[in-house]
Every structure is written in structure tokens, then in C-alpha cells.
C-alpha positions as a LaTeX table, in Angstrom:
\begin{tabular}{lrrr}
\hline
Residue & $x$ (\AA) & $y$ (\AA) & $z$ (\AA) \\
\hline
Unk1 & 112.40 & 75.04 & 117.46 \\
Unk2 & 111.89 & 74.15 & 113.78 \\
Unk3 & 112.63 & 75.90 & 110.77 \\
Unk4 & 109.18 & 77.08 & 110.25 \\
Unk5 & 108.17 & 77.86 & 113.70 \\
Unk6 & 110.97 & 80.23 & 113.33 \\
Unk7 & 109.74 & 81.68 & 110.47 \\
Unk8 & 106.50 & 81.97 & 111.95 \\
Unk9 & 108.04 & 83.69 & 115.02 \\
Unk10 & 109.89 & 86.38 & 112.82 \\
Unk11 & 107.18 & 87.12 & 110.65 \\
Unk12 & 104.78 & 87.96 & 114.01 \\
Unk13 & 107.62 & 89.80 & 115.43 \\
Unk14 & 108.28 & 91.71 & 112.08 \\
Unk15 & 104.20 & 92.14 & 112.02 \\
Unk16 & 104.20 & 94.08 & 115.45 \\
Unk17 & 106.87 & 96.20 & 114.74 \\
Unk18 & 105.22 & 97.85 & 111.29 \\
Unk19 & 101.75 & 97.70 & 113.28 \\
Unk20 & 103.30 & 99.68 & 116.25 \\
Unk21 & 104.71 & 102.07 & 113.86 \\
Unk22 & 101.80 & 102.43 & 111.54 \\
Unk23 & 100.29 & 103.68 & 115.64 \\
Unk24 & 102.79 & 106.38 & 115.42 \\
Unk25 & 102.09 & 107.11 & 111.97 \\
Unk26 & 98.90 & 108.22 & 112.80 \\
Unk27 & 100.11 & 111.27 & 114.98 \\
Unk28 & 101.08 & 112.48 & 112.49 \\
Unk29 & 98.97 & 114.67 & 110.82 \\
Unk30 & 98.11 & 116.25 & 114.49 \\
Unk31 & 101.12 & 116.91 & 114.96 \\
Unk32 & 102.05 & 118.82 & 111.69 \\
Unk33 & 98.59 & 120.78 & 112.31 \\
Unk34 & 99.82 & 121.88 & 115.66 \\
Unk35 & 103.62 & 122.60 & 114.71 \\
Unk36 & 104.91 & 126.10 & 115.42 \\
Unk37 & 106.36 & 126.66 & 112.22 \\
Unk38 & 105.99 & 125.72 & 108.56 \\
Unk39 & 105.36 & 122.03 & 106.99 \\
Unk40 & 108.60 & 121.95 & 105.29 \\
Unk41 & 110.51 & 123.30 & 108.18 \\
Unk42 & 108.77 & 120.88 & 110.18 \\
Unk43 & 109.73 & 117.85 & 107.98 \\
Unk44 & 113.42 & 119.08 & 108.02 \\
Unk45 & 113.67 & 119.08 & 112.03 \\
Unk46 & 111.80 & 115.91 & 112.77 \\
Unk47 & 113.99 & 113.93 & 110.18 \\
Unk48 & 117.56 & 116.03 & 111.29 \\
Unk49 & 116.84 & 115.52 & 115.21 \\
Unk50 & 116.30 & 111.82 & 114.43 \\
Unk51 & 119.61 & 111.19 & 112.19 \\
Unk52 & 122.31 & 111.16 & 114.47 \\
Unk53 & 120.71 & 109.21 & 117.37 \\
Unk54 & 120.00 & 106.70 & 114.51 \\
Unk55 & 123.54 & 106.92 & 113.52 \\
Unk56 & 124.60 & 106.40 & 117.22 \\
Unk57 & 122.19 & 103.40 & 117.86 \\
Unk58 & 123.32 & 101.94 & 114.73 \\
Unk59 & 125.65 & 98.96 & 115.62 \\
Unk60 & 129.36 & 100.23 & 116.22 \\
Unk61 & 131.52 & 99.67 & 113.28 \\
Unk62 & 128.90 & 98.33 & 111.26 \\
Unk63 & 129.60 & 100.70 & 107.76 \\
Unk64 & 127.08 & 100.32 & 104.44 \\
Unk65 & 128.79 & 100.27 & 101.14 \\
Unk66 & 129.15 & 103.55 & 99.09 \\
Unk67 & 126.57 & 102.00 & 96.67 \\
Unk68 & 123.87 & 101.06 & 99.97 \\
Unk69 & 124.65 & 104.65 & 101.26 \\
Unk70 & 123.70 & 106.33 & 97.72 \\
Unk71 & 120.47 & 104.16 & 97.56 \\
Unk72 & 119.54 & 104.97 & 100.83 \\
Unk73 & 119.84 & 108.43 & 100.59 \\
Unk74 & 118.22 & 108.40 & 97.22 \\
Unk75 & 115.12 & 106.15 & 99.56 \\
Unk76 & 115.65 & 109.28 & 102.19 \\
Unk77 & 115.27 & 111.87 & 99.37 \\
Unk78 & 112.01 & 110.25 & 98.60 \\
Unk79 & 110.72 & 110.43 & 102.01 \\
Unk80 & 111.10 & 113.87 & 102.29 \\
Unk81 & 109.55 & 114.65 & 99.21 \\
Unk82 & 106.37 & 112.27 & 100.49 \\
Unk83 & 106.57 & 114.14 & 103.64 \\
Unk84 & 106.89 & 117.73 & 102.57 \\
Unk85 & 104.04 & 117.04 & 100.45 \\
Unk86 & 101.89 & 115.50 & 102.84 \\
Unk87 & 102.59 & 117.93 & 105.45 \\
Unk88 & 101.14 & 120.55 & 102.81 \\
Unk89 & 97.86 & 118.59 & 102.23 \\
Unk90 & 97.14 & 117.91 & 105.70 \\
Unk91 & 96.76 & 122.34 & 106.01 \\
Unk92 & 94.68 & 122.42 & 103.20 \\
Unk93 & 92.07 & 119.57 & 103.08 \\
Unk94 & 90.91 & 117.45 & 105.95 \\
Unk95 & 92.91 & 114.73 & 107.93 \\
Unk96 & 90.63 & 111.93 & 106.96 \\
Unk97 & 90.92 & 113.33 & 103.14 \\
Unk98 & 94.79 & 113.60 & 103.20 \\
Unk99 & 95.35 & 110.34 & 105.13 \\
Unk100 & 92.81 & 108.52 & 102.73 \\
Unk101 & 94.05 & 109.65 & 99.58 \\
Unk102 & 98.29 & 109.03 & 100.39 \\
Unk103 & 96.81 & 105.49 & 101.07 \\
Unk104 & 97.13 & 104.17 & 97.51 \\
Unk105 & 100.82 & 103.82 & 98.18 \\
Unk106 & 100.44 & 100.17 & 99.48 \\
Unk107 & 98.81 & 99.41 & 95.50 \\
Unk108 & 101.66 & 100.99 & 94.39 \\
Unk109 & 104.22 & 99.10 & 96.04 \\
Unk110 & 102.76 & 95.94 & 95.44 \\
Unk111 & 103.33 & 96.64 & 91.61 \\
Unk112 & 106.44 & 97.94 & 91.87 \\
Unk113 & 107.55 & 94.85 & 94.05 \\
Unk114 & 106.31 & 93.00 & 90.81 \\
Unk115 & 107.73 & 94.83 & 88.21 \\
Unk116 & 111.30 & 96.02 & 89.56 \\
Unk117 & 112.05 & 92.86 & 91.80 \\
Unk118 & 109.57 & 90.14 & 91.10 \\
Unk119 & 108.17 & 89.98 & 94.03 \\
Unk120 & 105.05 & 87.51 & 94.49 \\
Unk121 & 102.01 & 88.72 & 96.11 \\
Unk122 & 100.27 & 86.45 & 98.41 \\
Unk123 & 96.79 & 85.71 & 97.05 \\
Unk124 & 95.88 & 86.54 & 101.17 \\
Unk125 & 97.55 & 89.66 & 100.67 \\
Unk126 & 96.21 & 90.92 & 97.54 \\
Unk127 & 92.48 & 89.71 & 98.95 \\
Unk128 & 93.07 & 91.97 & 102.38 \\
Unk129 & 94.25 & 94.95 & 100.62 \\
Unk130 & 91.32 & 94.43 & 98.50 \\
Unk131 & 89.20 & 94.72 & 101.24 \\
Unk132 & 91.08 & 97.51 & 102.96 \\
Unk133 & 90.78 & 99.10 & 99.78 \\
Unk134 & 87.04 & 99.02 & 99.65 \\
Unk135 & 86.86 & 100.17 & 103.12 \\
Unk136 & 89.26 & 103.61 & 102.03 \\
Unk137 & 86.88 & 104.01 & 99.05 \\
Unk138 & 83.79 & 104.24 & 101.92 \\
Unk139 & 86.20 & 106.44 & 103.93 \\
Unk140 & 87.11 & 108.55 & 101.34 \\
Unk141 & 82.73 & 108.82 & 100.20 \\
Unk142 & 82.09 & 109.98 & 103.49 \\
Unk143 & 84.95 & 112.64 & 103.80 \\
Unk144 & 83.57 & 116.35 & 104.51 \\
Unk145 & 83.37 & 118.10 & 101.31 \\
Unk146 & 83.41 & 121.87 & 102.60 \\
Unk147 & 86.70 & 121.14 & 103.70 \\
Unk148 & 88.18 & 119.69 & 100.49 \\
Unk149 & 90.68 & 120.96 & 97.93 \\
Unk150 & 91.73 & 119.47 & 94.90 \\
Unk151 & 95.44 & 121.40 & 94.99 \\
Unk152 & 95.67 & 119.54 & 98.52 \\
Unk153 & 94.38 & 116.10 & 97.54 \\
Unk154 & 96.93 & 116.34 & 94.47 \\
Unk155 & 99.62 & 116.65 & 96.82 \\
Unk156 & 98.60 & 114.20 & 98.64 \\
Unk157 & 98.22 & 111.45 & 95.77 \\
Unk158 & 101.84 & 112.93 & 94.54 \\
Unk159 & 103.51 & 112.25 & 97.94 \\
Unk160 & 101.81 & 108.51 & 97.44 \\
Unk161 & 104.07 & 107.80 & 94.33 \\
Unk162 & 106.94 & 109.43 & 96.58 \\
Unk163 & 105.92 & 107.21 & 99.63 \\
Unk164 & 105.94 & 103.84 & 97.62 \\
Unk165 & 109.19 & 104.23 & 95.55 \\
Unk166 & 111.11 & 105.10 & 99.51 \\
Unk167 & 109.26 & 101.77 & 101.28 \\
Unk168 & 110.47 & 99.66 & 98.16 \\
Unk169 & 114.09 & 100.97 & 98.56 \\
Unk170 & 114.29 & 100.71 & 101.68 \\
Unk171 & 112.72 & 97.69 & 102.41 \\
Unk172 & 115.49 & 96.28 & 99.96 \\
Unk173 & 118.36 & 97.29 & 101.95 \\
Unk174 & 116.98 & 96.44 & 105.16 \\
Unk175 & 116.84 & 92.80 & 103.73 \\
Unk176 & 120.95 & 93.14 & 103.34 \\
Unk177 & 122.20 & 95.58 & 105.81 \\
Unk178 & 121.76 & 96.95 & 109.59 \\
Unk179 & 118.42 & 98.47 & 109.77 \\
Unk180 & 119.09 & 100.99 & 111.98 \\
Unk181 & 122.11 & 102.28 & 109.93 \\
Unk182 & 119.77 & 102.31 & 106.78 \\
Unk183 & 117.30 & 104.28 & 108.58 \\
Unk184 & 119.85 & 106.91 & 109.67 \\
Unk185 & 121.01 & 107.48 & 106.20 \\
Unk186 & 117.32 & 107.33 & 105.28 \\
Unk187 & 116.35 & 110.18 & 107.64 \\
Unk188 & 119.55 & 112.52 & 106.91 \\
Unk189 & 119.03 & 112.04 & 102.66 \\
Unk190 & 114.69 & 113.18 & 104.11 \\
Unk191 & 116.50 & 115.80 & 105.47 \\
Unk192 & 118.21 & 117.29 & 102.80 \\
Unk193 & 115.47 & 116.90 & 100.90 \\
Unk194 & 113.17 & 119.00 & 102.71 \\
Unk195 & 115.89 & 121.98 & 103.66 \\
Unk196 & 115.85 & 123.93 & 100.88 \\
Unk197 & 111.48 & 123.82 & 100.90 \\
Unk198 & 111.96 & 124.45 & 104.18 \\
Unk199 & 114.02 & 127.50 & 104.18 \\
Unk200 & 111.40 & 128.96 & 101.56 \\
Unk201 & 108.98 & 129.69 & 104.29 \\
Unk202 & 107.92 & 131.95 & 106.95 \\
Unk203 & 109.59 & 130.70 & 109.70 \\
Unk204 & 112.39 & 128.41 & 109.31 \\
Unk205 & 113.87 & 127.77 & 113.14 \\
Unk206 & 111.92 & 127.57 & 116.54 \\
Unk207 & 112.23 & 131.31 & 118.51 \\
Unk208 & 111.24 & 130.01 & 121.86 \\
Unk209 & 112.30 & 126.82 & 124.18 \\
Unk210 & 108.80 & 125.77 & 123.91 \\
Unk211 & 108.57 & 125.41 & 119.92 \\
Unk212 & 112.29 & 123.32 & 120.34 \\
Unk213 & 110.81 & 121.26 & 122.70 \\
Unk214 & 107.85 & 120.31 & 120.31 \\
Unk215 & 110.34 & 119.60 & 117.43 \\
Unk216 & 112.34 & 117.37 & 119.92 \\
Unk217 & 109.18 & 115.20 & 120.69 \\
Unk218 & 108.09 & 115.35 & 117.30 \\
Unk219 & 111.79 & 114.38 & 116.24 \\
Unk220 & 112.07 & 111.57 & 118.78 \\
Unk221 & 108.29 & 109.88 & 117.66 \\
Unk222 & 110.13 & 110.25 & 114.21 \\
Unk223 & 113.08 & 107.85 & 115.03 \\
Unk224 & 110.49 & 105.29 & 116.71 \\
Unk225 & 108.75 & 104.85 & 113.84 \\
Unk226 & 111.18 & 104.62 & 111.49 \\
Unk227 & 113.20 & 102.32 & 113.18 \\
Unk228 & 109.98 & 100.10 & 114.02 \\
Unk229 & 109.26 & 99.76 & 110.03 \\
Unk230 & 113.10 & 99.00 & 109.11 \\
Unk231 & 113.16 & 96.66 & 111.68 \\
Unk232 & 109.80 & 95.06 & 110.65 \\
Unk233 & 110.88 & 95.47 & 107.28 \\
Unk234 & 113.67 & 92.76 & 107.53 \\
Unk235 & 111.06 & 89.99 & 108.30 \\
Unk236 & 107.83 & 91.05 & 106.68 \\
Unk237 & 107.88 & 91.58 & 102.36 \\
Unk238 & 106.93 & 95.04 & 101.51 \\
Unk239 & 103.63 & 94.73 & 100.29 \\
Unk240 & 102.44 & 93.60 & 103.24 \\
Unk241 & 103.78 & 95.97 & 105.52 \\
Unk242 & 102.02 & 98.76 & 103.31 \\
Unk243 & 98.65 & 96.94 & 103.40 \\
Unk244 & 99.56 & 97.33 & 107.33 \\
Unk245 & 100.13 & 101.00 & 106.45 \\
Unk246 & 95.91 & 101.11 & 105.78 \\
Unk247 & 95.21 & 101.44 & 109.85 \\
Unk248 & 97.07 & 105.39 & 109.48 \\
Unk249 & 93.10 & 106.50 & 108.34 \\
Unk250 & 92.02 & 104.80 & 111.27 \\
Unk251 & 94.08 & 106.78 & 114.05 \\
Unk252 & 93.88 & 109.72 & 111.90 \\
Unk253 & 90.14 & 109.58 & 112.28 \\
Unk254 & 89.88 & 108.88 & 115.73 \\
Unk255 & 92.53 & 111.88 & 116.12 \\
Unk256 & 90.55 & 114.08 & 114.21 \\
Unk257 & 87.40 & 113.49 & 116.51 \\
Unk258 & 89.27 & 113.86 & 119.71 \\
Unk259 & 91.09 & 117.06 & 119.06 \\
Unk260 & 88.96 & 118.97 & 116.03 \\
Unk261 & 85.62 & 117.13 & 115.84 \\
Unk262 & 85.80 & 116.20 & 112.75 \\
Unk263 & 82.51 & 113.52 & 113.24 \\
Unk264 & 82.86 & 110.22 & 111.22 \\
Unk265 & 79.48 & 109.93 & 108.74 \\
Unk266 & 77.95 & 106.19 & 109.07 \\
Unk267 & 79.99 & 105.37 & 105.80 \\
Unk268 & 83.22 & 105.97 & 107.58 \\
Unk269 & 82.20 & 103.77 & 110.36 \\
Unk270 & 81.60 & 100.75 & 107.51 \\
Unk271 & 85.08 & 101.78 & 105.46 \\
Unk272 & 86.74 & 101.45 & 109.09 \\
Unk273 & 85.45 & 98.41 & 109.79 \\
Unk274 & 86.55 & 96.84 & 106.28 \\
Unk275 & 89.69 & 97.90 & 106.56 \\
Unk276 & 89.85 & 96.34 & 109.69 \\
Unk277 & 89.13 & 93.35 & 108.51 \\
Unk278 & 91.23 & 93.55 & 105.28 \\
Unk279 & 94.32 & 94.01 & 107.49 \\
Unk280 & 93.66 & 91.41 & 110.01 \\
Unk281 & 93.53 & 88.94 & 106.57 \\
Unk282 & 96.65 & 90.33 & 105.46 \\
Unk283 & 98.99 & 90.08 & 108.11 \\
Unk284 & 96.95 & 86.51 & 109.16 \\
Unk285 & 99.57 & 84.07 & 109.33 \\
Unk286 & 99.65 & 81.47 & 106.99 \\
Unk287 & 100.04 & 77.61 & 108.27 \\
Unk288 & 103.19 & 76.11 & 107.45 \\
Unk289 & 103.98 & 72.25 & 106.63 \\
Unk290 & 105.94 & 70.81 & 109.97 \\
Unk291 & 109.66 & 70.37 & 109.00 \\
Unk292 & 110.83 & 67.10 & 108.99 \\
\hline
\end{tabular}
């Protein structure tokens, strides 16, 4: 196999992994609606479940060094602000509105890419997200207004800038060091970031078997997707695995349907469809020159 054809081969491979965790993604707000207990207490148990099975899947004796742990952890700390802020804006505006306005985080790490590292975007890149983009505008034009609120869609544009500055950092490391291992440190820094919010509300701890046995699920869809976007991380540049990120809206939508009817208007049909199409050109592979 040539050079190319192996890039080629990594760069589908590191394509399905982000697009099968993007699927997972999209449970998400569901399942924070449905938790038994708070959204920062949530956040804390799905990320502290998943750390130490990512810690034991991580390669044995494989260590990162104290500087990769502290920027990993700092990545982690991030994603726990971006989650316990999410978590909030899913309870008080609608899925479609919470899902559609955390989505400018792929813009955002396309500039930082540019700024902090230099990275180059792909003119196919920056034309799909273009196009995704249009279609979240139409999704976000058709969202139900009797269930919006502007302290929730704040929160949800905050845990955006949170989002973007965690993908960027960890899609660094994962370019250097065992993916898994990055994750785990990832996930336990997420954790400690959402304790102390956590232990602020009502409930902090599941009561019954049946609320631990939601965590646990919720904890182990956690892992899957996090290891799915490190892994995919490793072969795909960061801005295009957030213009991936743009299908969430679409499972959160269908989501919302199935379980609280929450009926798409004919605009969020059209924004669906664009950003349909806008990720299908992103993540399009381009043709490579045959090696010599």
C-alpha cells in the first residue's frame, strides 16, 4: 500500500470514529433531562465512572510527561466547565436551542487552530462548515420561542468558548501521546471541575440502585465517546472533527421528537438538510497524487 493510500485509510478511519462519537453526543441532552439528580452532579459521575476504566484501558506502562498531564487536565478542566454549563441550558431552554447555540464551537476552533498553532484550514473545510453553518442559522430560526431563555442560551454560548479551547488541547496531545491515557486524564481534570458545582446542589449522590445504575450507563456512553474522538483525533485535524461535531443538532432533534415532541418547523427540516450536506463536503476525502 502506498504512502497516500495510507493516509487516505487513516483519515476515513479517524472520520468514523469522531462521526460515531458525535452519535453518542447526541444522547446527550436526553440523558441529562432524564438524570435523577442535578446537572452538575450529573457531569461529575459520568466523567468520574469513566476515568479509571480509561486509565485501565490505557496501554500498560505507557506514562505522559508531568507537562502532558498538566495540559490535559487543564483540557479536562475545560470540559467540565463546557459540560456543567451545557447541562444547565439544556433544563432551561429547548434541546434544539441548547444544541444549536453550543454549535459555534467548531468556528471557534478553527480560529484558534489558526492563531495558537497555525493550523491551515482546508478551503473544503471552511466551505462545509459554511454550509453547516447556514443550515444551524435555519435551525436555530425555527427553534420554539415559548420555550426560550436568554440566561440558558448564554450558558450555552459560554460552554462553546469552554468546548473549543478543550478539543484544541486535546486534540494536540493526542497527536503526541496515547489517546486513551490523554482521555483518562481528560475525564478525571472534567471531574474535578464539576465537583465542587456539583456538591452545591440538591442532591449530590444517587439514593437508590436504580439512579446508580443510570449514572453507570450514562458513565460508560461517556468513555465511548470520548475515547472515539481522541482516537479520531490522532488522524483527523481539529477543525474538521468539530465541523463533524454539527450532526449533535441533528440527533438532538430527532431525540427531541421521539421522546418530548418537540415537532421540527419546515425551516428545521431545510437547516438539517444543509448541514447535512455541509458535513458530507467536509469530511469528503480529498484525491491524492499516486506516490511514485
Amino acid at each position: 500500500m502506498s504512502e497516500n493510500a495510507e493516509y487516505a485509510t487513516g483519515a476515513e478511519t479517524g472520520v468514523r470514529d469522531v462521526v460515531l462519537g458525535v452519535i453518542l453526543s447526541g444522547l446527550g441532552p436526553v440523558l441529562v433531562r432524564e438524570s435523577p439528580l442535578g446537572p452538575a452532579a450529573t457531569a461529575f459521575w459520568r466523567f468520574i465512572i469513566a476515568a479509571p476504566v480509561a486509565f485501565r484501558l490505557s496501554r500498560q506502562g505507557t506514562r505522559l510527561p508531568l507537562g502532558a498531564i498538566f495540559w490535559a487536565m487543564l483540557s479536562g478542566a475545560f470540559l467540565g466547565a463546557d459540560i456543567v454549563l451545557w447541562n444547565r441550558a439544556i433544563l432551561m431552554t429547548s434541546i434544539m436551542e441548547a444544541t444549536v447555540l453550543v454549535m459555534i464551537y467548531p468556528f471557534l476552533v478553527a480560529l484558534g487552530g489558526w492563531i495558537f498553532f497555525r493550523e491551515r484550514i482546508r478551503a473544503r473545510v471552511a466551505i462545509g462548515g459554511l454550509l453547516a453553518f447556514f443550515g444551524l442559522a435555519l435551525l436555530a430560526t425555527g427553534a420554539n420561542e415559548s420555550s426560550s431563555s436568554m440566561v440558558g442560551n448564554s450558558l450555552a454560548l459560554l460552554a462553546a468558548v469552554f468546548y473549543a479551547g478543550s478539543l484544541l488541547g486535546t486534540a494536540r496531545l493526542c497527536q503526541r501521546y496515547d489517546s486513551t491515557l490523554v482521555t483518562a486524564w481528560s475525564v478525571f481534570g472534567a471531574a474535578l471541575t464539576a465537583l465542587p458545582f456539583g456538591l452545591l446542589e440538591g442532591q449530590f449522590a444517587p439514593d437508590r440502585w436504580q439512579p446508580w445504575i443510570y449514572v453507570l450507563v450514562y458513565g460508560a456512553v461517556t468513555l465511548a465517546f470520548y475515547l472515539l474522538i481522541a482516537r479520531g483525533l490522532k488522524k483527523v485535524p481539529a477543525a474538521q472533527a468539530a465541523i463533524i461535531g454539527f450532526g449533535m443538532p441533528l440527533i438532538g432533534t430527532i431525540l427531541g421528537i421521539v421522546f418530548y415532541g418537540e415537532m421540527p418547523a419546515p425551516l428545521d427540516i431545510a437547516g438539517a438538510f444543509l448541514i447535512l450536506c455541509g458535513i458530507s463536503w467536509a469530511v469528503r476525502p480529498e484525491r491524492l497524487p499516486a506516490s511514485a
